[in-house]
N, C-alpha and C positions, 0 to 999 in steps of 0.2 A: 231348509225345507222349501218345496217348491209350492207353486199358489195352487195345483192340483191335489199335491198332498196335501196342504192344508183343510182344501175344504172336503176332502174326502175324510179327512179325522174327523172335522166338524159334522159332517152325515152322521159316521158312524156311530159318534158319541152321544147323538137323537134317540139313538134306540133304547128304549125301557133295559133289554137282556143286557146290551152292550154294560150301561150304566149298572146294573147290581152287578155283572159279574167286576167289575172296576173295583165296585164298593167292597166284595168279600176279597175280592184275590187281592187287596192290597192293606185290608185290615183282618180279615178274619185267619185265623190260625187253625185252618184245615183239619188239623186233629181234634181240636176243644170241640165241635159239632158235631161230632161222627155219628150221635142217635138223631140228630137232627137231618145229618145225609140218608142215614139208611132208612129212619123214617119217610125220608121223601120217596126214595126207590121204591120202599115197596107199598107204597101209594101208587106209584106211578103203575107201575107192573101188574096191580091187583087192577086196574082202569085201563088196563092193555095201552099203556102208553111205554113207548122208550127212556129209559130214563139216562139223563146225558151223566157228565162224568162231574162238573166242578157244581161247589154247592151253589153259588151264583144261578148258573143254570138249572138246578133241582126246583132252587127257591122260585124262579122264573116260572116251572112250568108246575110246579103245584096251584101258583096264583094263576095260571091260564085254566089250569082243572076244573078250578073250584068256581072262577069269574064265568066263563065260557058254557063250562060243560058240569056243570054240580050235580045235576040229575044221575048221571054215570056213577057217580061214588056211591057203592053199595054202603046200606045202615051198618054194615060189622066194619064198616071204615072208619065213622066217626071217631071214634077212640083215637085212632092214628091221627086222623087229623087233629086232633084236639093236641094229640103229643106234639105235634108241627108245629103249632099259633102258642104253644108253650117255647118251644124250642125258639121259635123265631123271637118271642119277645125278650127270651134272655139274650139273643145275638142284636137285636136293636141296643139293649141298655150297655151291652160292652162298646160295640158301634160309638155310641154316645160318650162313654166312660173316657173312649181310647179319646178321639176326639176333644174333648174338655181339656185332658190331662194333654194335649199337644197344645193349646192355647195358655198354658200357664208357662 
């Protein structure tokens, strides 16, 4: 690896996005969240936002939604989000689970 490449991994691996998507594309098992992905979309869509394609990136831009721009989220949205920060906290404890059980 050359010392340009190097420090240009190191840039990239800076970024918040770069980092979850790291985190899901290399533990999360894409199928087990699918109410957690389509949750995200159609949050994102009903907030006339784009919604990208890997959940890394969903998860990224619901937390820009909600940090950034929370006023935008219509009250008939709560609900979905509430299914989100459910959804999400079952994807942290596997996160965790997967993790423990690689340390043993």
């Amino acid at each position: 690896m050359s010392k340009n490449e190097f420090i240009e991994r190191i840039s990239s691996s800076r970024k918040e996005r770069t980092r979850v998507n790291i985190l899901t594309e290399n533990i999360v098992k894409q199928s087990e969240y699918s109410n957690l992905k389509d949750n995200c979309v159609e949050l994102l869509n009903s907030c006339k936002r784009e919604p990208r394609n890997t959940i890394g990136d969903l998860i990224y831009d619901v937390r820009n939604l909600v940090v950034h721009d929370f006023k935008i989220i219509k009250d008939t949205e709560y609900e979905k989000l509430t299914d989100i920060v459910n959804d999400f906290e079952m994807l942290v404890v596997s996160i965790v689970e997967d993790f423990l059980t690689t340390l043993e």
